[in-house]
N, C-alpha and C positions, 0 to 999 in steps of 0.2 A: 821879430827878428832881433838878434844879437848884434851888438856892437866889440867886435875884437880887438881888445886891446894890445896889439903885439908889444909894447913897451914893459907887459906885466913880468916881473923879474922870476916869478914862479913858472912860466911860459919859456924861459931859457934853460930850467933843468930837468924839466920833466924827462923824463926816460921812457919809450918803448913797452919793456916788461912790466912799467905799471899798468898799464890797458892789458883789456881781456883779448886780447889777439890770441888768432890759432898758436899753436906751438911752431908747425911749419913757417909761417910768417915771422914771427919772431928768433927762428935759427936761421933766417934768411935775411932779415933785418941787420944780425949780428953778422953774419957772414959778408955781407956789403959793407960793414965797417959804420952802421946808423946807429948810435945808442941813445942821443940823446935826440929829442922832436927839437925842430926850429918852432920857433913862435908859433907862425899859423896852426903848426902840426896840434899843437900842444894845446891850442886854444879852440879848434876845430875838431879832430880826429875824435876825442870823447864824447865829443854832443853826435857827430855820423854815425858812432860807434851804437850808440845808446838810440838809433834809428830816428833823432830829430833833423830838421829840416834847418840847412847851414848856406847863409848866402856869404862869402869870403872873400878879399879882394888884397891883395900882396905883390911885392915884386917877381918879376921875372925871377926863378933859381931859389925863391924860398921854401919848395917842399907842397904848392897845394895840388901837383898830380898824385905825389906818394900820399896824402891825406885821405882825399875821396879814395884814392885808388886801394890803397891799404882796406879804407871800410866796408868795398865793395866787394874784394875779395875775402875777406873775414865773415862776411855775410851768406858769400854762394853756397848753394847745395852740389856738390861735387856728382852726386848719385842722380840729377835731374837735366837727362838729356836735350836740354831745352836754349836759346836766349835766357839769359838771367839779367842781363843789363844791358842798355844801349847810352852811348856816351857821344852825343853830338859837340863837333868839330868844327867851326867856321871855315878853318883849313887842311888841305888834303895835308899839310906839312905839321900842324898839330896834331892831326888824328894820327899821324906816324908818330910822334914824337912821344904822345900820349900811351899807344899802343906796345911802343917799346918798354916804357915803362914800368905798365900792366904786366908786361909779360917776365918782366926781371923782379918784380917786388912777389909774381906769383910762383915763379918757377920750382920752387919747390912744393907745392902743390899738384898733386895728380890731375890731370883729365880737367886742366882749364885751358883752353880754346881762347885765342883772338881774331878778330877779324875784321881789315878794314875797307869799310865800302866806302864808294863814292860815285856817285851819277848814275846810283842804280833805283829802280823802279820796287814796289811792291813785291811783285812777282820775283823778281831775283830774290828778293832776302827772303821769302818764304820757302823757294825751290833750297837754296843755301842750308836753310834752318832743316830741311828736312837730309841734307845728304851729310854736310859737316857738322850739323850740331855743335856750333860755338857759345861758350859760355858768356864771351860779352863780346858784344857790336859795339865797331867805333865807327864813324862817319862825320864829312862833313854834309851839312844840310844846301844843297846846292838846286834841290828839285825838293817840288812838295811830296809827301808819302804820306798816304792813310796805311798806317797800321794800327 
């Protein structure tokens, strides 16, 4: 595990279009007025990007929904009718919070699907999985689930 230095003065200029981000993502990035990463983004986002495993910890409003969230959608397969991600929530008010997010850092991406459960059973998010076909599941974990 990495230790993130957000103080790193290189971590305050990084820009967006230096990461291999979709094109869509990054005309979407600019379009929200985001050009340069905040610390975490900067010190984070390229190790998610490059598929290693990132444990992170920052203030409230520093950017680490758009980090993961960015990498997760840089990652999906648009063409696979499937769950591609699931993003557990401690609160039904974070997995909104998070969900909206998702959905404005993807929105210009085709055929990405959000969805946020809560208090539901196995059996729902399978029956779900098979009629809506969402790209990534948020929830909070409030009941246990074998999936």
């Amino acid at each position: 595990m990495n230790n993130f230095d957000s103080s790193n003065p290189d971590a305050k200029k990084a820009g967006f279009k230096n990461l291999e981000l979709h094109a869509e993502l990054l005309s979407n990035l600019d379009d929200l007025g985001f050009h340069t990463m905040t610390p975490i983004q900067a010190l984070s986002l390229p190790k998610i990007l490059d598929g290693q495993d990132v444990i992170a910890q920052a203030k409230t409003g520093s950017g680490k929904t758009a980090a993961f969230g960015l990498g997760i959608l840089n990652k999906l397969d648009v063409k696979k009718f499937r769950v591609q991600c699931l993003i557990l929530c401690p609160t039904r008010e974070l997995a909104d919070q998070v969900a909206k997010e998702i959905r404005t850092l993807g929105r210009k991406i085709h055929n990405i699907k959000v969805l946020i459960l809560f208090h539901w059973s196995t059996a729902h998010i399978l029956s779900l999985e098979r009629q809506a076909e969402p790209k990534n599941t948020l929830g909070n974990k409030t009941s246990r689930w074998k999936i």
